[in-house]
C-alpha positions in Angstrom: 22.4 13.2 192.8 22.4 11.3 189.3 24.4 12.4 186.6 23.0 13.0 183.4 24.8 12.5 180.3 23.9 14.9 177.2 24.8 13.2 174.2 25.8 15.8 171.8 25.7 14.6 168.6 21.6 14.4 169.6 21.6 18.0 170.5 23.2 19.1 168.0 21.1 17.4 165.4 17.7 18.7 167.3 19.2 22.0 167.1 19.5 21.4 163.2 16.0 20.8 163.2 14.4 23.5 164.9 16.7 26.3 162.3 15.1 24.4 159.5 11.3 24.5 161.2 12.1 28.4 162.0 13.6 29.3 158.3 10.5 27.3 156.4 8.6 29.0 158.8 9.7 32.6 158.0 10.0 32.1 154.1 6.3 31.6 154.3 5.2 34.7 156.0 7.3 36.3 153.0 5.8 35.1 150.3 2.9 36.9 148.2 -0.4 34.6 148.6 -2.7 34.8 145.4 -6.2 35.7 146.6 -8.8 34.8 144.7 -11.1 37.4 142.9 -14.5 38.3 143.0 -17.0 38.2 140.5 -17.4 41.6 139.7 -13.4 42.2 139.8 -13.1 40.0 137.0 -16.4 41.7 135.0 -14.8 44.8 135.1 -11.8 43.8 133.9 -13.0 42.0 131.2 -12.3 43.6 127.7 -14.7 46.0 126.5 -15.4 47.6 122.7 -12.6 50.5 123.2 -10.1 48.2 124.9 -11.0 44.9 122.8 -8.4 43.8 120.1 -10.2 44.1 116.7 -11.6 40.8 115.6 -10.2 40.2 112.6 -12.5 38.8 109.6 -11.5 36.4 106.9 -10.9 38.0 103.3 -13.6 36.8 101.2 -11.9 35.0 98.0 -13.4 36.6 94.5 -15.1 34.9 91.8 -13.4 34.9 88.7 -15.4 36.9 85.5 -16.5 34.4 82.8 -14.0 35.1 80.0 -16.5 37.0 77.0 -16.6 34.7 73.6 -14.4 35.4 70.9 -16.9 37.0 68.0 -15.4 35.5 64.7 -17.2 36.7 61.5 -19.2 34.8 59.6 -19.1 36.5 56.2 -17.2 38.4 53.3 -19.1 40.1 50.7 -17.6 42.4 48.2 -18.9 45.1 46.6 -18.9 43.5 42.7 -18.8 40.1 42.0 -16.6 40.8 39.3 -15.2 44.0 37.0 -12.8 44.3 33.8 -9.9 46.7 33.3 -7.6 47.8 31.1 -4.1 46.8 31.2 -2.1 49.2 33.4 -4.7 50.2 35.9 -5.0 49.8 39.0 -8.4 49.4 41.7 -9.5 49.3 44.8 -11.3 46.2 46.3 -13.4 46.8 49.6 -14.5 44.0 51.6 -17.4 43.8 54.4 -16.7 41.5 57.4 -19.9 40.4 59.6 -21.0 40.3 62.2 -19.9 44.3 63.0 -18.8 43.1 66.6 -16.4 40.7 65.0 -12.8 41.1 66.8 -10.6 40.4 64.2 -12.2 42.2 60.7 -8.4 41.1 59.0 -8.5 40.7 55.3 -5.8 38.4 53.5 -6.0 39.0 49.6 -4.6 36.9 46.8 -4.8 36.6 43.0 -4.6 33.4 41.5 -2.6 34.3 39.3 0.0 37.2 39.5 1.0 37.4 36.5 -2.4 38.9 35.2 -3.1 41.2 37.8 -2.0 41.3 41.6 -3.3 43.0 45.0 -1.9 44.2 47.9 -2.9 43.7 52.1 -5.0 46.9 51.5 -7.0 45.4 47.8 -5.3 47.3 45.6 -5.2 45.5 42.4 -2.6 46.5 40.1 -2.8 44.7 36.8 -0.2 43.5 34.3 -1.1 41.9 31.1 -4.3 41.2 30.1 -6.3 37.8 31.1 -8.2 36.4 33.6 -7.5 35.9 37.3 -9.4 35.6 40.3 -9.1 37.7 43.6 -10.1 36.2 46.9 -10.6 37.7 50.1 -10.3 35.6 53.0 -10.8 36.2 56.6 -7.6 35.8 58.5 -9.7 34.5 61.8 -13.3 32.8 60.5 -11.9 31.1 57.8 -14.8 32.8 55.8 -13.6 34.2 52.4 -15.1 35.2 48.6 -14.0 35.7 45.2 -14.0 38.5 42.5 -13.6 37.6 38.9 -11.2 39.6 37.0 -10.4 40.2 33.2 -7.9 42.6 32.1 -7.9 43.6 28.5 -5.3 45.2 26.5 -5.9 49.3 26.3 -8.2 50.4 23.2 -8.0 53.8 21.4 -10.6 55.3 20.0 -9.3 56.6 16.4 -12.0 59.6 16.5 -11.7 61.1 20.3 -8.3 59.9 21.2 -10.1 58.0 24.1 -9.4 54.7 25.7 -11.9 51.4 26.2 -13.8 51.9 23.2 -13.6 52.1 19.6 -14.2 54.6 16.7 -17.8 52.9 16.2 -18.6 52.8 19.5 -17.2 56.4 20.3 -20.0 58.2 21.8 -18.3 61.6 21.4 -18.5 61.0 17.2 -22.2 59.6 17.8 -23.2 62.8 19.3 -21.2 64.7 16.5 -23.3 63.1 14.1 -26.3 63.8 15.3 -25.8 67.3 15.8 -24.7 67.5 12.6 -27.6 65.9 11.0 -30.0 68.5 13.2 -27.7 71.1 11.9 -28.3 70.0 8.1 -32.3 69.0 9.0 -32.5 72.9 9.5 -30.7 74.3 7.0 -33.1 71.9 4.1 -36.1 73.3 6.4 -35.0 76.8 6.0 -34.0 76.5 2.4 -37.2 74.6 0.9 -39.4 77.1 3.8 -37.7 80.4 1.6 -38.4 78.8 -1.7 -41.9 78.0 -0.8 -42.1 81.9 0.6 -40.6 83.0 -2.8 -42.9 80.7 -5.1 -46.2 82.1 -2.8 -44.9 86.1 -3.0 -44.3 85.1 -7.2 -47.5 84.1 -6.9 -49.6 87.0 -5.0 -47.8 89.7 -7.1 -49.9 89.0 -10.2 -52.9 88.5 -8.0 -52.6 92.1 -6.2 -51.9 93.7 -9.2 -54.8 92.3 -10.8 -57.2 93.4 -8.1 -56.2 97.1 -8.0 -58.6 99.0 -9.4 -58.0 100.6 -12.3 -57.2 104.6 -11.8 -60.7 106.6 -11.8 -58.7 109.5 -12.6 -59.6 111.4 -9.6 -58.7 111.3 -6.1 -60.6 109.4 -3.2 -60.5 109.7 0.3 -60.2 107.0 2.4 -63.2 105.5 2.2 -62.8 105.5 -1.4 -65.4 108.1 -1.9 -64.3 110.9 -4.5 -63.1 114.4 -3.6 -64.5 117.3 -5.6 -63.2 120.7 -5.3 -64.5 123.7 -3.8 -66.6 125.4 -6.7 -67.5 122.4 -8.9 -70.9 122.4 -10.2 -71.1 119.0 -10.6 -70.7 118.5 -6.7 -73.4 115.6 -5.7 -75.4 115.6 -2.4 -73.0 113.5 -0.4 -69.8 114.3 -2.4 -67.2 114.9 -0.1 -65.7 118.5 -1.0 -62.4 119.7 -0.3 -61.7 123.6 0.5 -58.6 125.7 -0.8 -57.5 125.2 2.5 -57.4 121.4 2.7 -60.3 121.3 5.2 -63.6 118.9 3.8 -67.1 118.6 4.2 -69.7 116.5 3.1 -72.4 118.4 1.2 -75.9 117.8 1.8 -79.5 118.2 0.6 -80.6 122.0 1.1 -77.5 123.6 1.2 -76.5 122.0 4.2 -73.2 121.3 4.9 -72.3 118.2 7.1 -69.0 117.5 9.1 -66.4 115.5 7.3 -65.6 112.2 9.2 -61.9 111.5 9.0 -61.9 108.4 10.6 -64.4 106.1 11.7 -62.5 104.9 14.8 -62.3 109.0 16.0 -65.9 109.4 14.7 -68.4 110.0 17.9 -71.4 108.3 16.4 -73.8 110.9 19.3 -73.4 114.0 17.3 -75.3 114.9 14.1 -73.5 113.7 10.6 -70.7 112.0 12.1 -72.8 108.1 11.7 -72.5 108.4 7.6 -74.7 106.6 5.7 -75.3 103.9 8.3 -79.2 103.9 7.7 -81.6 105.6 5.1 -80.6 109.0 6.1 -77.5 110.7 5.4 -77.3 113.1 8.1 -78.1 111.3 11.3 -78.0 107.9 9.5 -81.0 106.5 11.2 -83.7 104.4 9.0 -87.3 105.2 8.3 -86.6 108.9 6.9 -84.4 110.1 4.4 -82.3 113.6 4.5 -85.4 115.7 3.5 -87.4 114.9 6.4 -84.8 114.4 8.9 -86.1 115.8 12.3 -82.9 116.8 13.5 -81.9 118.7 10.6 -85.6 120.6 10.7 -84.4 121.7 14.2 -80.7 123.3 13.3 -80.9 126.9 12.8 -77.4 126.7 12.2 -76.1 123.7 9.4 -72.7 125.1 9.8 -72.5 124.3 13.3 -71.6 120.3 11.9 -68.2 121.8 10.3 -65.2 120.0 11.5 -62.2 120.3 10.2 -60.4 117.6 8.2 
């Protein structure tokens, strides 16, 4: 029989090798194999609304505003272009800035000359001595100003009222004195030459009245200026008026018939018998056409006393 000879270091080195094969071989039945994924797996697993990070948008940058214009005024006006005062006063300026919108309305006043008269930042003048200055008001942002032309005059005092800025003939106060008293003196010559005149016209009536009275018939009249004859005198006329004992009258007629006595001729009621006296040809009822003695109405009174009426 042959004899074999076993190297060893050949064995040995084989045997190596198959530990190595066996542990490779084992490591990759341990190891986790990534298997790929369906379609649908990978749907579902995509990100929905709910689970999806919010997208996040870019912050629109903002457009600046236009800056608004600057309104500067355009004008100063005062309210006189010009005044006087006395020395020692003081006045108020007011100034109008336009346009109304305009943002800065300041006012800087100044006096030309300061000695005369000066203002304050409010136009205040206060003035000094007197002379001439001028005031101008200028607009501190629109370079837009205007003037006011000033005089101050010493103080004048009126000798008659005691007032100031005027003089004795130019007081009004003594003017209207004046003329009241000249109105007052106009009506006292009116009253004066209007009582003389009254006086010379009564001096000159009196003779006239006393030259128309008539002279005294030496008997008495009523009111009419008829005479009154007594009661019992034979020389009674027909239409004398006749006064009784008592004071009572009548008028006496033709035939013995006596007619009422008329007292007055406003409280005389021309409808009754004898009470229209001798208004026509007949002195009873005082119509025309007839006289007493053929008076109808009388022919018809039974009774001629009936037209007694007392005085």
């Amino acid at each position: 029989m042959k004899k074999v000879t076993v190297n060893k270091t050949r064995i040995l080195t084989a045997a190596a090798a198959l530990v190595a094969v066996f542990s490779l071989a084992g490591c990759g039945s341990n190891a986790v194999q990534e298997i790929p994924r369906s379609a649908e797996t990978s749907r579902s697993e995509e990100a929905t609304p709910e689970t999806a990070a919010p997208e996040v948008s870019a912050t629109p940058t903002p457009t600046p505003e236009p800056t608004p214009a600057v309104v500067v005024p355009t004008s100063v006006t005062l309210e006189q272009e010009g005044g006087i005062l006395n020395n020692g006063m003081t006045w108020t300026l007011h100034a109008t800035v336009l346009p109304e919108d305009a943002a800065d309305k300041t006012i800087a006043w100044t006096s030309a000359d300061e000695s005369v008269a000066t203002i304050d930042d409010s136009g205040v003048i206060t003035t000094h001595a007197p002379g001439q200055t001028t005031i101008t008001a200028a607009s501190t942002a629109g370079g837009v100003s205007t003037t006011y032309n000033l005089v101050v005059q010493e103080v004048v005092k009126c000798s008659y009222c005691g007032g100031t800025g005027h003089k004795a003939d130019t007081c009004a106060v003594k003017k209207t004195a004046e003329q009241q008293a000249a109105t007052v003196a106009a009506q006292q010559q009116a009253a004066a030459q209007a009582a003389e005149q009254a006086a010379a016209a009564q001096a000159a009536e009196q003779p006239a009245a006393e030259a128309a009275q008539p002279a005294d018939p030496g008997y008495e009249v009523d009111w009419a200026g008829r005479r009154i004859y007594y009661e019992g005198d034979a020389n009674i006329p027909e239409g004398g008026v006749v006064q009784r004992p008592d004071g009572t009258r009548y008028i006496k007629g033709p035939r013995c018939v006596i007619f009422g006595y008329d007292t007055c001729p406003e409280d005389t009621d021309p409808s009754l018998p004898g009470n229209t006296p001798f208004t026509g040809d007949c002195v009873f009822c005082g119509d025309f056409g007839h006289d007493v003695y053929h008076c109808p109405i009388l022919d018809e009174q039974e009774n001629p006393d009936a037209f007694l009426i007392d005085n």
